[in-house]
N, C-alpha and C positions, 0 to 999 in steps of 0.2 A: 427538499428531496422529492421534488413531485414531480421527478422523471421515474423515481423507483415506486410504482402505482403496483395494487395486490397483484393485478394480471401479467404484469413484465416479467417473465424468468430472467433479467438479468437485474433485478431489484436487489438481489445479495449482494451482485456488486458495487452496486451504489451505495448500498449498507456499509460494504466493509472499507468502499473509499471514504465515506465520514466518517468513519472509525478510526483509518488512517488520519486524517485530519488531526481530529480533535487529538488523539493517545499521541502523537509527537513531541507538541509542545510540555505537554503532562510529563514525558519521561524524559523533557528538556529538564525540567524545574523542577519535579517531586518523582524523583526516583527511586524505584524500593519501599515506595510509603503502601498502604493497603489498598489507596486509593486506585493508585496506578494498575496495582498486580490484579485487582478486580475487573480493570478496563484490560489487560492485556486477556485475561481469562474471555472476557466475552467476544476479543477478536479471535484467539481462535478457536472459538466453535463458530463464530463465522467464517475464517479462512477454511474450517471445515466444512464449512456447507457449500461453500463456494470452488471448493479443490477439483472439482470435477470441471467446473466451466474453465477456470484459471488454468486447468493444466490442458486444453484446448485450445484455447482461448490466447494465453498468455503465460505462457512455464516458465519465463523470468520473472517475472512476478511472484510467482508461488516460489520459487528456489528463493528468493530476496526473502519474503515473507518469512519461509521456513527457518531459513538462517537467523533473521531476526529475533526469532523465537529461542534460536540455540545459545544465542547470544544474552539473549535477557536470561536465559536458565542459567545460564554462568556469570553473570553478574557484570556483565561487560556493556552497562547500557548506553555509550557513548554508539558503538559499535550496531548495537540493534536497534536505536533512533536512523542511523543511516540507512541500514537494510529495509526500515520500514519505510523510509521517506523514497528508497530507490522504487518500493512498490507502489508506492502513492503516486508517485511520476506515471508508471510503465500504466497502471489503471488509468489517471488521469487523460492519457493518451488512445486506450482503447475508447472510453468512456466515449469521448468526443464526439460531437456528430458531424458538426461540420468540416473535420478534416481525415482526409485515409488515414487509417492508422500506421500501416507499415511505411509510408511516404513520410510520416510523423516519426516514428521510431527511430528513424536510421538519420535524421538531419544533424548535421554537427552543431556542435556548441560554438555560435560566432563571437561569442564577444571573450573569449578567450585569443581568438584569432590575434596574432601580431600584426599590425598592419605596415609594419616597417622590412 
């Protein structure tokens, strides 16, 4: 993470995209365990630190996230793995440097493409 350096204001969200990372797979495999619910706790008081750039920034994101959240509060963690992983994407994409974001954002999914 040594694009997210003390001086970068967007170093939360570099934060909260390893966040995304790593809590996916975790609430792939051990869901509900203390482990998990500790890691879910610490992302959002980062999605709260960060709710103010995201919702500038990127308000699909933050709507993914949030719902994520609702999701895991009801027990539904197949459902809040997606929403999180849809935010890890939409981040993933701003993050980027070498490509526009919004040129990035809106390109279809090819390899669903039928070629017949």
């Amino acid at each position: 993470m040594d694009s997210a350096g003390q001086g970068d204001p967007l170093a939360v969200l570099y934060r909260l995209h390893h966040q995304l990372r790593v809590l996916s797979p975790v609430l792939t495999v051990a869901p509900g365990r203390p482990e998990t619910n500790a890691m879910l706790d610490g992302l959002a008081e980062t999605v709260s630190e960060a709710a103010g750039l995201l919702a500038t920034a990127e308000p699909e994101a933050l709507a993914a996230l949030r719902q994520g959240f609702e999701y895991a509060r009801l027990g539904r963690g197949n459902e809040a793995n997606s929403e999180l992983i849809t935010a890890y994407g939409r981040l993933s994409v701003l993050l980027r440097k070498d490509t526009p974001r919004r040129d990035s954002a809106n390109e279809p999914t090819v390899r669903w493409r039928s070629r017949f």
